[in-house]
N, C-alpha and C positions, 0 to 999 in steps of 0.2 A: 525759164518759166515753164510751167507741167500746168499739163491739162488733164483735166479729172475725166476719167474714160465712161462715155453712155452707158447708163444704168441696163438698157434695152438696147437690142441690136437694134439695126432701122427696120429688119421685114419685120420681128416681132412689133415692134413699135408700131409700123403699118398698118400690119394684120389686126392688132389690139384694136386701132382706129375703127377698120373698117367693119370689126364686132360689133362693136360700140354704135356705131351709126345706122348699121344694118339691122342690129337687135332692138335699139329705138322704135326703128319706122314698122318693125315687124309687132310686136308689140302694140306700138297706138294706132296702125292703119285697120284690124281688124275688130275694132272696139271704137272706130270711131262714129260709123251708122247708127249702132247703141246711144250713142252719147249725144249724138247731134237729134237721135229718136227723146232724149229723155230731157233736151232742152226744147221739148216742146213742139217740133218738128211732123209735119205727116212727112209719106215717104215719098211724094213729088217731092217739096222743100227738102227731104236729106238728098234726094238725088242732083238737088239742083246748088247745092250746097257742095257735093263732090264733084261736082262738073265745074262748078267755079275754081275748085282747087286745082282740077288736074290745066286747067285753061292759063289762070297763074302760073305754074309754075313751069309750063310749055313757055313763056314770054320770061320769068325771071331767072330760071336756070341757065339759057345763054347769056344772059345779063348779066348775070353774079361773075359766070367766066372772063366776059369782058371787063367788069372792073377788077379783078384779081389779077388778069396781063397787063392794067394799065396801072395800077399801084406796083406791076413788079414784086408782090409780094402773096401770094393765093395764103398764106399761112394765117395774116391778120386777117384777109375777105373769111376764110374757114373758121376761123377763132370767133369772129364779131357774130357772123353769119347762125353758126351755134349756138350760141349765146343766147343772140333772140330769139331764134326758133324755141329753143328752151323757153324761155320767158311766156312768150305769144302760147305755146300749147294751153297752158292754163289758163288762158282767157274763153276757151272751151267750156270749162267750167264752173267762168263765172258766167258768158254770155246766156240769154235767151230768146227765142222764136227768130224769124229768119231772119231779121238784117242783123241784128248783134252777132249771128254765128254766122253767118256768110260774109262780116266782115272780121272777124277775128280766122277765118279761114283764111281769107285774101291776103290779109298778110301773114299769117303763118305759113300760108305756102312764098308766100314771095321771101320771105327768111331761109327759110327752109330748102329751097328749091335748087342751090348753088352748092348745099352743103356735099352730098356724097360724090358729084360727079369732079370738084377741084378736092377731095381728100382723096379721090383714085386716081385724078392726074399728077400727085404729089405723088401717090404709092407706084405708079409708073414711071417717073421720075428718078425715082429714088432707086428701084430697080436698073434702070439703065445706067447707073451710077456702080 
């Protein structure tokens, strides 16, 4: 039986990832005060809107670790975890004024918050391999 050989090495494949993830948040993090300004927000409510997120995701990011060791699998936690975060960013621009966007914040960071730190304990992983 032949096994068909990875299209990508693993660092590339890694590296690709960690682009990918890092060009994301770099991307929507400095556009987000705009956006949270134009859903109608003054700049107490954006400020108090990013404090919600960074508070999230200080409680769901070791969270997210924890369940990726207890499923034994960080690959699907990474996989699902993206996904929604994916999904949830565009509830930014349906939501409006403070609780709509401080609650699509809340869980976009609680999606989101797992994501890059189990795709660098893979890329660590993978490395020491």
């Amino acid at each position: 039986m032949s096994t068909v050989p990875p299209v990508l090495s693993p660092g590339i494949a890694h590296g690709l990832l960690l682009m990918a993830l890092l060009g994301a948040v770099g991307v929507f993090l400095p556009f987000l005060p705009a956006l949270l300004a134009a859903g109608g927000l003054d700049p107490t409510e954006v400020a108090i809107v990013l404090a919600a997120g960074s508070a999230t995701r200080m409680v769901a990011g070791p969270l997210g670790g924890r369940i990726a060791d207890g499923l034994g699998d960080p690959r699907r936690v990474l996989v699902i975890a993206a996904l929604l975060a994916g999904l949830t960013v565009g509830g930014f621009g349906l939501a409006a004024g403070l609780i709509g966007l401080l609650l699509v914040q809340a869980v976009h960071s609680m999606v989101q918050a797992p994501v890059l730190p189990i795709a660098e304990m893979m890329t660590v992983q993978a490395a020491r391999q």
